[in-house]
C-alpha positions as CSV (number, residue, x, y, z in Angstrom):
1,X,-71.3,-151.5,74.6
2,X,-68.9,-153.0,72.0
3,X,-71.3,-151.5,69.6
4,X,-70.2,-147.8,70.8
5,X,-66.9,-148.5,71.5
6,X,-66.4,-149.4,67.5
7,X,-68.3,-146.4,66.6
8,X,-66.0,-143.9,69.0
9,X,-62.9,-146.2,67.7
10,X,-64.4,-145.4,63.8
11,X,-64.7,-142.0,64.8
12,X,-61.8,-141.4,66.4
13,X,-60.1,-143.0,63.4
14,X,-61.7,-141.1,61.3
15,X,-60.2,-138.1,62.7
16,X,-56.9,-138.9,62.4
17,X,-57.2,-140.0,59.0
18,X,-58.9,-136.4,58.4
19,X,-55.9,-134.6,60.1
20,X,-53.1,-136.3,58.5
21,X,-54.6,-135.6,55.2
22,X,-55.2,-131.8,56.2
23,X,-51.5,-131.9,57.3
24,X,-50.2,-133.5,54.0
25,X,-51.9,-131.1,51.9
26,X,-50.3,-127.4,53.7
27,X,-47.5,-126.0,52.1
28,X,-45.3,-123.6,53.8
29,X,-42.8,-120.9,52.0
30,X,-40.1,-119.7,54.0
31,X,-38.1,-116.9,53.6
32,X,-34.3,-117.0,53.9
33,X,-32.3,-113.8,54.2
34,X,-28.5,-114.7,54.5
35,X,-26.0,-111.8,54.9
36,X,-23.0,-112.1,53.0
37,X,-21.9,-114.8,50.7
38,X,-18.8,-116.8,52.6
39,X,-18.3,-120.4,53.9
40,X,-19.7,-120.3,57.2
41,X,-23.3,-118.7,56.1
42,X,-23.4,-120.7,53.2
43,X,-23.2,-124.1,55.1
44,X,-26.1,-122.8,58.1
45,X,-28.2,-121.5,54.8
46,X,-27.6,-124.7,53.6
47,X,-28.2,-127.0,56.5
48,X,-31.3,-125.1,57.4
49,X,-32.9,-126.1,53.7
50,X,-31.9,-129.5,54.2
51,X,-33.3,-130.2,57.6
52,X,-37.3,-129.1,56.5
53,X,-36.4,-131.0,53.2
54,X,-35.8,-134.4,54.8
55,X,-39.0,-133.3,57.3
56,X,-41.4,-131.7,54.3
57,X,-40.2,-132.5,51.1
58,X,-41.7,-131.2,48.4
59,X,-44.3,-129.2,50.9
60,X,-41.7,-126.6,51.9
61,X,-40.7,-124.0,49.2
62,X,-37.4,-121.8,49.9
63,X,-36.9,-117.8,48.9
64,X,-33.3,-117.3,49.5
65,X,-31.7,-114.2,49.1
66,X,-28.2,-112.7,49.9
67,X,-27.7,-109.4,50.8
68,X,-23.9,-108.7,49.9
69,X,-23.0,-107.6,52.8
70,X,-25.6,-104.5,53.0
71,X,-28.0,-104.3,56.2
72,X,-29.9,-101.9,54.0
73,X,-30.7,-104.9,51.5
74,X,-31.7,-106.7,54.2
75,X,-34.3,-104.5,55.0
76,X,-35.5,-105.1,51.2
77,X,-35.1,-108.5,51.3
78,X,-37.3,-109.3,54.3
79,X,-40.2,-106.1,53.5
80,X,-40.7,-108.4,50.3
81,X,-41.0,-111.5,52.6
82,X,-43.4,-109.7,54.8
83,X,-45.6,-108.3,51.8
84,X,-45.7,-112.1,50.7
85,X,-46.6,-113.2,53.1
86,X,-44.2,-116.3,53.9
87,X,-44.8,-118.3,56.4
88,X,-41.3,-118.3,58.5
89,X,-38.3,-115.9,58.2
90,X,-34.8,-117.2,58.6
91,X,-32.6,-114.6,59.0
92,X,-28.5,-115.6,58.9
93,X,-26.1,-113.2,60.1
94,X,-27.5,-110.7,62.6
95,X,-27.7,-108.0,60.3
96,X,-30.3,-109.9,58.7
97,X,-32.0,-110.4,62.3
98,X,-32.0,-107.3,62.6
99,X,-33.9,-106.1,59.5
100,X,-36.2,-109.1,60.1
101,X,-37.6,-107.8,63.9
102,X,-38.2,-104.4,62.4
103,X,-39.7,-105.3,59.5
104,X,-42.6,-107.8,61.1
105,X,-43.8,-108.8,64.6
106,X,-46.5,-111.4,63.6
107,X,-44.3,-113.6,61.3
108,X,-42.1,-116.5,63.2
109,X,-38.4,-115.4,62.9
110,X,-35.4,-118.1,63.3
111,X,-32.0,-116.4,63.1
112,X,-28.8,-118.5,62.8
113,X,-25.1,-117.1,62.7
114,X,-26.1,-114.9,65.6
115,X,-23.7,-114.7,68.2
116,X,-25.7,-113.7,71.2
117,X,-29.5,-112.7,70.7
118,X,-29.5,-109.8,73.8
119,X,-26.9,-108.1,72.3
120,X,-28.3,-108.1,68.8
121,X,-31.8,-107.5,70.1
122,X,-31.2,-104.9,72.9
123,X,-33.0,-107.4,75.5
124,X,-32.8,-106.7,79.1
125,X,-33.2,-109.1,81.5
126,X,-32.4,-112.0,79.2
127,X,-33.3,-115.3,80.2
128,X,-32.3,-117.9,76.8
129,X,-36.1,-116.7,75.1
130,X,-36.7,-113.9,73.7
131,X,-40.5,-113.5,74.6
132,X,-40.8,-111.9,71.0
133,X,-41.6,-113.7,67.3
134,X,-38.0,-114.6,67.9
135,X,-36.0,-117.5,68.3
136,X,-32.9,-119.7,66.7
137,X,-29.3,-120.5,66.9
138,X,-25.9,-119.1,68.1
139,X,-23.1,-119.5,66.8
140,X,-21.4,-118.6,69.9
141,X,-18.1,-120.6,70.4
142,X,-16.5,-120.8,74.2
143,X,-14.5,-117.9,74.7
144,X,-13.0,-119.0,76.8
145,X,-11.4,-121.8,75.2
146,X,-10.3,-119.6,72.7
147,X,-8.0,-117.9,74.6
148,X,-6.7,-120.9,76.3
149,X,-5.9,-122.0,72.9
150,X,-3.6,-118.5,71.8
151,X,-2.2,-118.7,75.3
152,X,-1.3,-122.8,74.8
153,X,0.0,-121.8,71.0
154,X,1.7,-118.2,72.1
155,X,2.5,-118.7,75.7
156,X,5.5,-115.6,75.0
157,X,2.9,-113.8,73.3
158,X,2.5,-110.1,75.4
159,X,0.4,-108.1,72.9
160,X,-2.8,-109.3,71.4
161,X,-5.2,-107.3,68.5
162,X,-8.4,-107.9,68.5
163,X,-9.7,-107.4,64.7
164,X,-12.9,-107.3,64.4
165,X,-15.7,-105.3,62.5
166,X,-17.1,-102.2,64.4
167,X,-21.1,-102.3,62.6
168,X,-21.2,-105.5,63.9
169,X,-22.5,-105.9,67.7
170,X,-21.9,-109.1,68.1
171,X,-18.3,-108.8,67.0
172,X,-17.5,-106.4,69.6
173,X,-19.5,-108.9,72.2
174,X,-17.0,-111.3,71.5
175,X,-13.9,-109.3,71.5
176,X,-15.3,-107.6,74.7
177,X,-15.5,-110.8,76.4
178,X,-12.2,-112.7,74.7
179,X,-10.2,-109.8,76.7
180,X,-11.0,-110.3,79.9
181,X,-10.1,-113.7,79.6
182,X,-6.9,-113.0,78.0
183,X,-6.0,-110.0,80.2
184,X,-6.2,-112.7,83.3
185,X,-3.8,-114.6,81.1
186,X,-1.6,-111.6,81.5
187,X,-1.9,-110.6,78.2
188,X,-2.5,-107.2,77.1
189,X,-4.6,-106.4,74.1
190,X,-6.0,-103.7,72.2
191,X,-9.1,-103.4,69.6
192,X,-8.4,-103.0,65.8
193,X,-11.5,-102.1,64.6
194,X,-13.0,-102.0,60.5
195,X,-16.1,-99.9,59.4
196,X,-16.6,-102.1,55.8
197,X,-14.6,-104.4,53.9
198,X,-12.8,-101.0,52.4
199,X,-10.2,-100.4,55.3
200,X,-9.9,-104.1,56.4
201,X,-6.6,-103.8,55.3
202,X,-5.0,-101.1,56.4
203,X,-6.6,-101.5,59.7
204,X,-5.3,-105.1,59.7
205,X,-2.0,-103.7,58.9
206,X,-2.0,-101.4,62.4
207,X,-2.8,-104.3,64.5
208,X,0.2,-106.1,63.1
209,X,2.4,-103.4,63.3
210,X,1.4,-103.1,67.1
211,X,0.7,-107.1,68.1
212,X,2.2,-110.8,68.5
213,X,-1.0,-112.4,67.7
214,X,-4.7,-111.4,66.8
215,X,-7.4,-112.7,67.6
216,X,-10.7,-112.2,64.8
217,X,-14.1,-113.2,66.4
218,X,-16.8,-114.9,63.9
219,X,-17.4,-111.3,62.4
220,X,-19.1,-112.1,58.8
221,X,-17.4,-108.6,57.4
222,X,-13.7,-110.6,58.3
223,X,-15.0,-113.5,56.8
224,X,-15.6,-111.8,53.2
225,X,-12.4,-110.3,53.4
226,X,-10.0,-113.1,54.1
227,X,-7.6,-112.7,50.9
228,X,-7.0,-109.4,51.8
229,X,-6.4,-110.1,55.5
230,X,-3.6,-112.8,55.0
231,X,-2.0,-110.6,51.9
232,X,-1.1,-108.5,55.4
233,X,-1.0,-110.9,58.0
234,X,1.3,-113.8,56.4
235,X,4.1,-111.4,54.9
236,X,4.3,-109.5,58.9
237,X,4.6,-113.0,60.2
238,X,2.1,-112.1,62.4
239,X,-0.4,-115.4,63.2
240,X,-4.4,-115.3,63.7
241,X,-6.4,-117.2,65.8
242,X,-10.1,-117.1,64.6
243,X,-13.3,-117.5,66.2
244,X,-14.5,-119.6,63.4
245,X,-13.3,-122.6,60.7
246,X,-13.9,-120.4,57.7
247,X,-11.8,-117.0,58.9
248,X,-9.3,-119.7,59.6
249,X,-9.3,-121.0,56.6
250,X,-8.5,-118.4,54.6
251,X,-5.8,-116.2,57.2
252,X,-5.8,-118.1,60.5
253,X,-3.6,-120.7,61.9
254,X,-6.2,-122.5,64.5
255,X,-9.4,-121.7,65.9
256,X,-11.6,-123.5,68.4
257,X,-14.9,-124.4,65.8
258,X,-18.3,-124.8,65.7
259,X,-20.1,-126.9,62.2
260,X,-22.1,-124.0,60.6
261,X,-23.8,-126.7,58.2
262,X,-24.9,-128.5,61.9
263,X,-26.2,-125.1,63.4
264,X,-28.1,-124.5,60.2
265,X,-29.4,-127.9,60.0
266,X,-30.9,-127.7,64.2
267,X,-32.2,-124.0,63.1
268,X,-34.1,-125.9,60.1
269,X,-35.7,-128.6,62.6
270,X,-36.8,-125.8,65.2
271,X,-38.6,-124.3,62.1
272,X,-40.7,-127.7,61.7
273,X,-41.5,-127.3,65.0
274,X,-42.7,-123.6,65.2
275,X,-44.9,-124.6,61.1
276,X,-46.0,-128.3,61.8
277,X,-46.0,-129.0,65.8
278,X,-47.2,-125.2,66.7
279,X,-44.3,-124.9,69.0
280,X,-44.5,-121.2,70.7
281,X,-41.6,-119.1,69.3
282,X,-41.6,-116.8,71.8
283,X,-40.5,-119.3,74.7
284,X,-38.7,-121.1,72.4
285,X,-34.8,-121.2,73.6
286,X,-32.6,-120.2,72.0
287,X,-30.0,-122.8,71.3
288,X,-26.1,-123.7,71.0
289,X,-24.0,-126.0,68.3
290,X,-23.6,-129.0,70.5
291,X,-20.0,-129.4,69.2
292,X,-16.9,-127.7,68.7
293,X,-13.4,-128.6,67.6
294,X,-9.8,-127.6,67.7
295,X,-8.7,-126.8,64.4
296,X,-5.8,-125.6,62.5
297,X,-4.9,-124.2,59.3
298,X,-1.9,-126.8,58.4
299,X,-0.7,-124.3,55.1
300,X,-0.2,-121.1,56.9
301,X,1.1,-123.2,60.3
302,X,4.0,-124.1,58.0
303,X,4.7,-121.0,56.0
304,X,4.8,-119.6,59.8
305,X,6.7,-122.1,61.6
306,X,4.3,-122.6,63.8
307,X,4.1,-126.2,65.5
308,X,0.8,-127.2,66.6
309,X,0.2,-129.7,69.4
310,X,-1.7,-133.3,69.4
311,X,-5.6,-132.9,69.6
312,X,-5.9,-130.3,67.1
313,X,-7.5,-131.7,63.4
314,X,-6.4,-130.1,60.3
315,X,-8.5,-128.1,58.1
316,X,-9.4,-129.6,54.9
């Protein structure tokens, strides 16, 4: 008996040893299509590397590829993924999502910088899966929140402008659901709506002309075009809160903040599970940054005269 015992053990053993070595000898190549070049996607592309680096090492290669802001390059971008054949698709910005689902249902897709995955997908019955080669992260901020933080900043505020980009769905999600929040508040607002970075500034102008405040969702389009938006916004005296640290940044006075580097990073470690651990994508759940944070934009606070209370940390 002890006899087959250290024979099954040996075997056994043997397996492992077999498996691990099999396991340290795949490679995987992943396929990053990011958007737009601006803060936010920059820190998710980056966090997502990062994460299967400290996992892999040197057994995960990276193709990473921006598409200046043009969903039609997007479509590029991932067709030459597909006809490479990578092994995972990370697709930041939904845009980029977008281009990813069309252009392959076989190959595992992990979006980041999405706001909400039904919207951008057209899913019915939506459940926190997507039941497709789908999956990731949102970047998906409470809206709520956001407008108890322009009602606690502008409590004499009556008129707010929602600025957002109109080829972006998930912009218009969020501005959709940031009203009726802030129309409870007894606020009344009205959409200011972009088509490209071209007219961000004379649209941007209207909503001043016609607002208090505005309010700009995480819109990547806005988030390319921050110069031009505070060229309007600062002179007008009219102050933004933004659905995101890097809008803020460059135009807004405070926003209510998710890490984009930390929703990258928990993107990258869902990867490892779909590549190494075989974890189904399909019922995979989508998930949330586990943090967010009150920020404000301590330049453009002063230059408005705008006095922010305790709890809120300055951008740096």
């Amino acid at each position: 008996m002890k006899k087959i015992l250290a024979l099954l053990a040996a075997a056994v053993l043997a397996l492992c040893l077999c498996g691990t070595a099999a396991a340290e000898g795949t490679t995987y190549t992943v396929g990053i299509c990011q958007l737009v070049q601006h803060v936010a996607l920059d820190a998710a592309t980056q966090g997502f590397q990062d994460a299967l680096k400290a996992k892999l090492g040197d057994a995960v290669t990276f193709d990473v590829q921006n598409a200046s802001g043009d969903s039609n390059t997007c479509s590029t971008i991932v067709n030459s993924f597909v006809s490479n054949s990578v092994n995972l698709i990370m697709a930041n910005a939904t845009p980029a999502l977008q281009a990813a689902v069309a252009a392959t249902g076989d190959i595992p897709i992990l979006g980041t910088s999405v706001t909400d995955y039904a919207t951008a997908l057209e899913l019915d019955n939506w459940s926190g899966a997507t039941g497709i080669n789908v999956s990731g992260t949102s970047d998906l901020a409470p809206l709520e929140q956001q407008a108890a933080m322009l009602q606690e900043l502008f409590p004499q505020a009556k008129s707010v402008g929602l600025l957002y980009c109109s080829a972006e769905p998930n912009s218009k999600y969020q501005a959709d659901a940031i009203r009726g929040y802030l129309e409870e508040m007894g606020f009344g607002c009205t959409d200011f709506t972009f088509a490209d970075s071209n007219d961000v500034a004379s649209v941007a102008q209207n909503a001043c002309d016609a607002s208090d405040v505005l309010y700009i969702p995480t819109d990547n389009t806005a988030a390319s075009c921050t110069e031009a938006i505070r060229n309007v916004v600062e002179p007008a005296c009219i102050p933004v809160i933004a659905g995101e640290e890097g809008i803020c940044r460059g135009c807004g006075v405070a926003t209510l903040s998710i890490s984009y580097y930390d929703l990258g990073y928990a993107t990258g470690e869902m990867a490892y599970e779909i590549l190494v651990n075989g974890a189904d994508i399909a019922t995979l759940p989508v998930r949330f940054a586990p943090n967010v944070t009150r920020e404000y934009n301590a330049e453009l606070c002063g230059l408005l005269g705008i006095t922010v209370p305790e709890g809120y940390v300055a951008i740096q």
